[in-house]
C-alpha positions as CSV (number, residue, x, y, z in Angstrom):
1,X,0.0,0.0,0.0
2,X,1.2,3.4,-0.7
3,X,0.3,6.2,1.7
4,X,0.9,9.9,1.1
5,X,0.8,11.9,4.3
6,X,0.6,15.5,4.4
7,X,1.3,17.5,7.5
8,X,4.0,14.8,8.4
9,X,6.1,16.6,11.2
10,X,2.6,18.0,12.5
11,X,1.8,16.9,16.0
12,X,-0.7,14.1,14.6
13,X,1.4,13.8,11.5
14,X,4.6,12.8,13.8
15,X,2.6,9.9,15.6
16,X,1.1,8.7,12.0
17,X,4.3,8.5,11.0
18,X,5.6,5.0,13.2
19,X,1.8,4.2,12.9
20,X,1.3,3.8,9.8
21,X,4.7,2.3,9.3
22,X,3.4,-1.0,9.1
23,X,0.4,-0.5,6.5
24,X,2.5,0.4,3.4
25,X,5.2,2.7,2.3
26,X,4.7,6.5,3.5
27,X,5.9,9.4,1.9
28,X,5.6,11.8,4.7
29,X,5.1,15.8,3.2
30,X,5.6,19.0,5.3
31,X,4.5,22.2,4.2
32,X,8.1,22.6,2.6
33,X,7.7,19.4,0.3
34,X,10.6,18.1,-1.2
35,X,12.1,16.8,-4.6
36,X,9.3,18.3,-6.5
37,X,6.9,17.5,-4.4
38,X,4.4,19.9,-3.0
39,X,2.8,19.4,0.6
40,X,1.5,23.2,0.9
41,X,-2.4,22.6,0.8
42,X,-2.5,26.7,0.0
43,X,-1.1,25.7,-2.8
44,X,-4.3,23.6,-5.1
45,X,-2.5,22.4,-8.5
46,X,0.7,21.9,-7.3
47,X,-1.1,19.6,-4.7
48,X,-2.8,18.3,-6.7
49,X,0.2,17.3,-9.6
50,X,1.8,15.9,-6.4
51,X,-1.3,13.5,-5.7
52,X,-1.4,12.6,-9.2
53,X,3.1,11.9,-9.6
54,X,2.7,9.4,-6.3
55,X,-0.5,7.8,-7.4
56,X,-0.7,6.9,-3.4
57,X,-3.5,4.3,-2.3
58,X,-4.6,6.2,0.5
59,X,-4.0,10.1,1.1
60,X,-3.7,11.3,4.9
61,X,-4.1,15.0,5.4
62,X,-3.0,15.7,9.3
63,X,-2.1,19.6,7.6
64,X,-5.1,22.2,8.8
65,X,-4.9,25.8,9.5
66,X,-5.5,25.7,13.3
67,X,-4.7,29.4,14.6
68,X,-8.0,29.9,15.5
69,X,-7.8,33.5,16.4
70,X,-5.8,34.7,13.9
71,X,-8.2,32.6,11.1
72,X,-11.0,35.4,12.1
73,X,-8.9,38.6,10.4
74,X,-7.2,35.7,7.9
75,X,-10.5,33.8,6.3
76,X,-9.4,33.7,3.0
77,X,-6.3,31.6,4.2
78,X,-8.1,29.6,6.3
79,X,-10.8,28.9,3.7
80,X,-8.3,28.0,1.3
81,X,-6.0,25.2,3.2
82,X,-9.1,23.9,5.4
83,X,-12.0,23.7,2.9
84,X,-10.3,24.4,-0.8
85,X,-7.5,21.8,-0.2
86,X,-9.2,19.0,1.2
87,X,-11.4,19.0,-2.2
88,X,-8.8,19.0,-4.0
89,X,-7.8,16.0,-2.3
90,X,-10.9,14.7,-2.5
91,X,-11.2,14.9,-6.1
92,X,-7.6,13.0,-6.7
93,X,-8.8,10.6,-4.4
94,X,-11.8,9.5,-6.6
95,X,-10.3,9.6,-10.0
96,X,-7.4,7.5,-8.2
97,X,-9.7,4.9,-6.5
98,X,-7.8,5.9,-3.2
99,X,-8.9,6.7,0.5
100,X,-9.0,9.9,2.0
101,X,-8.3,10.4,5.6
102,X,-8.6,13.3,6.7
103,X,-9.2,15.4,10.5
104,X,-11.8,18.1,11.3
105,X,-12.8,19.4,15.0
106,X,-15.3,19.7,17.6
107,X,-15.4,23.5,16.7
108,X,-18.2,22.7,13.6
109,X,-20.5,22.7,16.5
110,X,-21.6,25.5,18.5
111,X,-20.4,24.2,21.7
112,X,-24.7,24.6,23.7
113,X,-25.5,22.0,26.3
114,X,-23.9,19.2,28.0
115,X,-24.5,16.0,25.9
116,X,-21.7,15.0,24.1
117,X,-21.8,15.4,20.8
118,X,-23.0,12.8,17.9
119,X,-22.1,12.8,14.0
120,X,-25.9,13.0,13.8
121,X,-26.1,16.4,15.3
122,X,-26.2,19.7,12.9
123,X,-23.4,21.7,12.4
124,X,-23.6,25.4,13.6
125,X,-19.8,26.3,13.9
126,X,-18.9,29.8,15.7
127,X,-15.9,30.7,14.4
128,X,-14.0,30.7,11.1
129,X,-12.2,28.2,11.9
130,X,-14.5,26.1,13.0
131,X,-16.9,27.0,9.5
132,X,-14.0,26.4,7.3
133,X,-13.2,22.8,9.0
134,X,-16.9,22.1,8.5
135,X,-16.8,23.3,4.7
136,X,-13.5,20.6,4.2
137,X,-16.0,17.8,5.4
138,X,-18.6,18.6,3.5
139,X,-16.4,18.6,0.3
140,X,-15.5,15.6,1.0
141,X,-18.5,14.0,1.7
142,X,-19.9,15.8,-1.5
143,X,-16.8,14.4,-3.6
144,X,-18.0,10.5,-3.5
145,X,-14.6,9.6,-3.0
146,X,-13.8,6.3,-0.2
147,X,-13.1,8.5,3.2
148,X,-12.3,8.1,6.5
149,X,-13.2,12.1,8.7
150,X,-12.1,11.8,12.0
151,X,-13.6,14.8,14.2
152,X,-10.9,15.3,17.8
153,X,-10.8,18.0,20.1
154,X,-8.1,19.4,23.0
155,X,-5.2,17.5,20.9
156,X,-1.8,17.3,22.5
157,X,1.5,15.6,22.1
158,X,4.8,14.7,23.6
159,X,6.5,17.0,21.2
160,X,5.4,20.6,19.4
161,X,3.8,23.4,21.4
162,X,0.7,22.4,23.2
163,X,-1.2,23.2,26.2
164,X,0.6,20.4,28.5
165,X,4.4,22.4,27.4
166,X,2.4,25.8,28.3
167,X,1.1,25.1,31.8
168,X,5.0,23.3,32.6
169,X,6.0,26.0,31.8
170,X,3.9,28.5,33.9
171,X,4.2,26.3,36.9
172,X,7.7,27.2,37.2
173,X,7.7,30.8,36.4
174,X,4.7,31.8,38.4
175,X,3.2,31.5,42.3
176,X,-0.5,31.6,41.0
177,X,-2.3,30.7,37.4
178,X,-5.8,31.0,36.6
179,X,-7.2,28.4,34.2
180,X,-10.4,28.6,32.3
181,X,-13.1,26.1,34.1
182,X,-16.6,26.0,32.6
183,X,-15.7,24.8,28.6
184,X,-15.4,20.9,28.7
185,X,-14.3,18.5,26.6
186,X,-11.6,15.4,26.5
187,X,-7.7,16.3,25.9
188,X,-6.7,13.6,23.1
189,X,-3.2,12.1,22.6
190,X,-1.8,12.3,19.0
191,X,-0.4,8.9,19.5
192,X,-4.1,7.7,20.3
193,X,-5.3,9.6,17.0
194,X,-2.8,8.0,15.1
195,X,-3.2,4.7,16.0
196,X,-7.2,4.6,15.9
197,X,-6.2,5.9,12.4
198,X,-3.9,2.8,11.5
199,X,-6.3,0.4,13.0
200,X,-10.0,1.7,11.4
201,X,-8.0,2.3,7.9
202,X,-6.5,-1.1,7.9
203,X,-9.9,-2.5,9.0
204,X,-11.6,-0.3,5.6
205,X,-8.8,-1.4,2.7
206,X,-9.3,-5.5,4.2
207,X,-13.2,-5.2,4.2
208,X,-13.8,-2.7,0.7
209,X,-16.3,-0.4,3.1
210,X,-16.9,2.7,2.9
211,X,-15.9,4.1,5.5
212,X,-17.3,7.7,6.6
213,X,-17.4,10.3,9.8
214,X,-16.6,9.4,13.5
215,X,-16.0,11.1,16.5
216,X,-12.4,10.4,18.2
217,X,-11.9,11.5,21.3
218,X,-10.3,9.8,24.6
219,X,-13.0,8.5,27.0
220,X,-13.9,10.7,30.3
221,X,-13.9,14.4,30.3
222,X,-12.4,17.4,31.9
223,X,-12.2,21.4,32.3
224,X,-8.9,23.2,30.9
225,X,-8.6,23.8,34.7
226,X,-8.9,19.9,35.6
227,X,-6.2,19.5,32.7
228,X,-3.8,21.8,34.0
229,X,-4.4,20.3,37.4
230,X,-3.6,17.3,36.6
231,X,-0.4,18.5,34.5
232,X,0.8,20.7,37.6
233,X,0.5,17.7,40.5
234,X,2.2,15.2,37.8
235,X,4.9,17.3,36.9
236,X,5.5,18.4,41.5
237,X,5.9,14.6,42.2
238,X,7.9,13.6,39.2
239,X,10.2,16.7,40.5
240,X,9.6,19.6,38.0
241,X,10.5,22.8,40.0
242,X,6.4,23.9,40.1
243,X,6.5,27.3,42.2
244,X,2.7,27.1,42.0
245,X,0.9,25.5,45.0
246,X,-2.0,23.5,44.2
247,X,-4.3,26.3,45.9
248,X,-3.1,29.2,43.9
249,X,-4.4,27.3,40.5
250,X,-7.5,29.1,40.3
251,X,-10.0,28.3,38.1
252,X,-12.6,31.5,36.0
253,X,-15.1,31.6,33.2
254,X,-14.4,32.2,29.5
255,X,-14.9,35.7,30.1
256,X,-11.6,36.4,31.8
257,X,-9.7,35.1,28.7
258,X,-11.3,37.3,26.2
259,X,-10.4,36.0,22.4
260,X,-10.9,37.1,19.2
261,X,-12.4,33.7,18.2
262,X,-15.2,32.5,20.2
263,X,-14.5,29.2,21.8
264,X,-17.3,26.0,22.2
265,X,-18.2,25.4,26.3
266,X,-19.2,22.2,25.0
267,X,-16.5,20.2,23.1
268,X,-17.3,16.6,24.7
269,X,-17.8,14.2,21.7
270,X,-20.1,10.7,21.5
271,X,-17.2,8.5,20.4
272,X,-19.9,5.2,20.6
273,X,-20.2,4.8,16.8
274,X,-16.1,4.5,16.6
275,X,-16.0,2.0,19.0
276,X,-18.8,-0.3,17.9
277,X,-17.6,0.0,14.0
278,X,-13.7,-0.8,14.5
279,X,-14.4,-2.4,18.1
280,X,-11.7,-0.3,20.0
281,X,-11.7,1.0,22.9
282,X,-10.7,4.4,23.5
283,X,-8.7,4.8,27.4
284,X,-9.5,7.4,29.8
285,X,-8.1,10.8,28.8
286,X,-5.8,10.8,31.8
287,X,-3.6,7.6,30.4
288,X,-2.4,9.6,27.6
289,X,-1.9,12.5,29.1
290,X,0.0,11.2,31.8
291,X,2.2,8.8,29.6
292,X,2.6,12.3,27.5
293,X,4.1,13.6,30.6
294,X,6.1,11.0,31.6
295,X,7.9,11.4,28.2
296,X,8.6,15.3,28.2
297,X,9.6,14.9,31.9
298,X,12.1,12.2,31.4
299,X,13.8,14.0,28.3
300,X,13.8,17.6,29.8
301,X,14.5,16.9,33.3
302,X,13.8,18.3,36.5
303,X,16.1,21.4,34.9
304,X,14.5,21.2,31.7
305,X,13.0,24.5,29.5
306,X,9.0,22.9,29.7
């Protein structure tokens, strides 16, 4: 099997990197490309002639525009690598016969209520971001090419910038920190997006499906103040030089974080029809997130820049 994979040193692409390994050869694109080949979805054809040089059986976009601030006074970008690429991709998939896997977000819903949310429910994104991610699915959907769209939310990794580095980080320049408490939602590992990935698109090639749109998301759910909680106290006993004491991590509503993109209170996603389709089961958000930690603790040290 050949697998093209765009946004390989992403924080997803990194982790579908080893796990798709096994599956097939991977040619693994940044944004920079190489020999020739183009991995910048703001740029259309030259995506496209790359698609169309590697033939690829299956194409995995982990590339998106995800400043979601900055997308509100930059739509046109946004629109053009989160909606216009992935049909483009879309379209080289069907006239290749290949799959398309590709990543979209909690944030094409509007983030009302408590229930977690189904790939039944309407879309009624609040944000440009969150509109253009939902535009991308939709051209897919609309393309009739084979496609796996896996919808995450609160991703983080072991490596890249991400809110576990941030709050490390804050811990041990600062005595107090005040962390937003009333949005929810379940902080995913990369490495557990990459490897439901591996395992539900192996499971699609063997059995000719069609595959379609599931929610992926680790099981349980937190606040970004529970998150950083759980960061801080990990990081104390492994021996990270926290100056904040438990006490002084205050939690506050979105208000006192004012953005220029409006964020979902509501991010929690129904990941039932995942698990019942591919039989998996998805661990308790705190696994990965404290086997993330584990990681960047051991390799930065008690000493270490967070």
């Amino acid at each position: 099997m050949r697998i093209l994979l765009l946004g390989g040193t992403g924080q997803v692409g990194w982790e579908l990197q080893r796990s798709l390994a096994p599956l097939g050869e991977v040619t693994a694109l940044s944004r920079h490309g190489g020999e020739g080949l183009c991995g910048d979805l703001s740029q259309p054809e030259a995506l496209a002639a790359t698609v169309r040089r590697l033939a690829p059986d299956v194409i995995v976009n982990a590339a998106a525009y995800t400043a979601v601030d900055q997308a509100e006074t930059e739509p046109e970008r946004a629109e053009a690598i989160n909606a216009t690429a992935p049909a483009v991709l879309a379209a080289e998939a069907r006239a290749l016969g290949a799959w398309l896997v590709h990543y979209s977000t909690d944030y094409v819903f509007d983030g009302s209520g408590q229930r977690p949310w189904t790939e039944a429910d309407a879309a009624a994104p609040i944000n440009v971001y969150g509109r253009t991610k939902w535009e991308g699915e939709e051209a897919i959907r609309q393309s009739g090419c084979r496609h796996l769209i896996f919808r995450t939310s609160w991703v983080y990794a072991a490596r890249g910038g991400n809110f576990i580095r941030t709050m490390l980080r804050l811990a041990k320049e600062r005595e107090a920190l005040t962390v937003v408490d009333d949005q929810y939602g379940a902080p995913t590992g990369a490495e557990l997006i990459a490897d439901v990935t591996a395992l539900a698109l192996r499971q699609c090639v063997e059995r000719g499906g069609d595959g379609g749109l599931f929610h992926l998301a680790a099981g349980g759910e937190t606040t970004w103040h529970g998150f950083a909680r759980r960061v801080i106290a990990r990081a104390r006993v492994a021996g990270w030089p926290v100056c904040v004491a438990d006490e002084a991590i205050t939690s506050v509503t979105s208000e006192a974080f004012p953005t220029a993109a409006q964020r979902p209170y509501n991010s929690r996603l129904n990941t039932e029809r995942l698990r019942a389709t591919f039989g998996l089961h998805l661990p308790d958000w705190t696994v990965g997130v404290d086997r993330a930690l584990d990681e960047i603790l051991a390799c930065d040290g008690p000493r270490g820049g967070g």
